[in-house]
C-alpha positions, 0 to 999 in steps of 0.5 A: 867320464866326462858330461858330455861323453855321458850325454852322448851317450845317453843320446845315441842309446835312447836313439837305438831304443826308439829306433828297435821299438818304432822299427817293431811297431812300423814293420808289425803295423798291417798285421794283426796279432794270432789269436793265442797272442791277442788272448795272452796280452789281456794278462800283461796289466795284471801281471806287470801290476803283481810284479811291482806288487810282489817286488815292493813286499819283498823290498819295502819302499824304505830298502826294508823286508816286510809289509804293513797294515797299509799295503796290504789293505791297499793290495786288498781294495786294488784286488776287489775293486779289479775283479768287480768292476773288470777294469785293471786301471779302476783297481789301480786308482782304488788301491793308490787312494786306500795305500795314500789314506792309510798311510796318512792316518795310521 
């Protein structure tokens, strides 16, 4: 395959994806979401969050099985830090500086 076969292709899937999501968004804009929908999508930071969570302690960030002193300390301080003060991405900060500052000291 050639580079700009490759490019085109590149080009016309992105163009599709954009297409479907915008097209979601447009025909979706004056409506709002019903209630169980709305409650359910408060759920979907944490979720994503525990998915990455959850594949990284499966597969290390090394291509090994197995997690450390440093994650799960990190894991710890993103679970405390989200519950108390309610706010996913205070979490997410929290648990980043704990994963940077373990990993360079120990």
């Amino acid at each position: 395959m050639r580079t700009s076969e490759a490019v085109l292709i590149v080009s016309v899937v992105a163009l599709v994806t954009y297409a479907f999501r915008a097209g979601g968004i447009v025909l979706l804009a004056d409506r709002g979401l019903p209630a169980p929908v709305a409650r359910a999508m408060r759920h979907v930071g944490p979720a994503v969050l525990a998915a990455l969570v959850a594949s990284i302690a499966a597969v290390g960030p090394d291509g090994t099985t197995g997690v450390g002193v440093a994650e799960v300390g990190a894991l710890a301080v993103t679970a405390i830090v989200a519950r108390w003060r309610s706010n996913l991405l205070a979490g997410l900060i929290a648990g980043m500086i704990t994963l940077w500052l373990c990993m360079a000291l120990i």
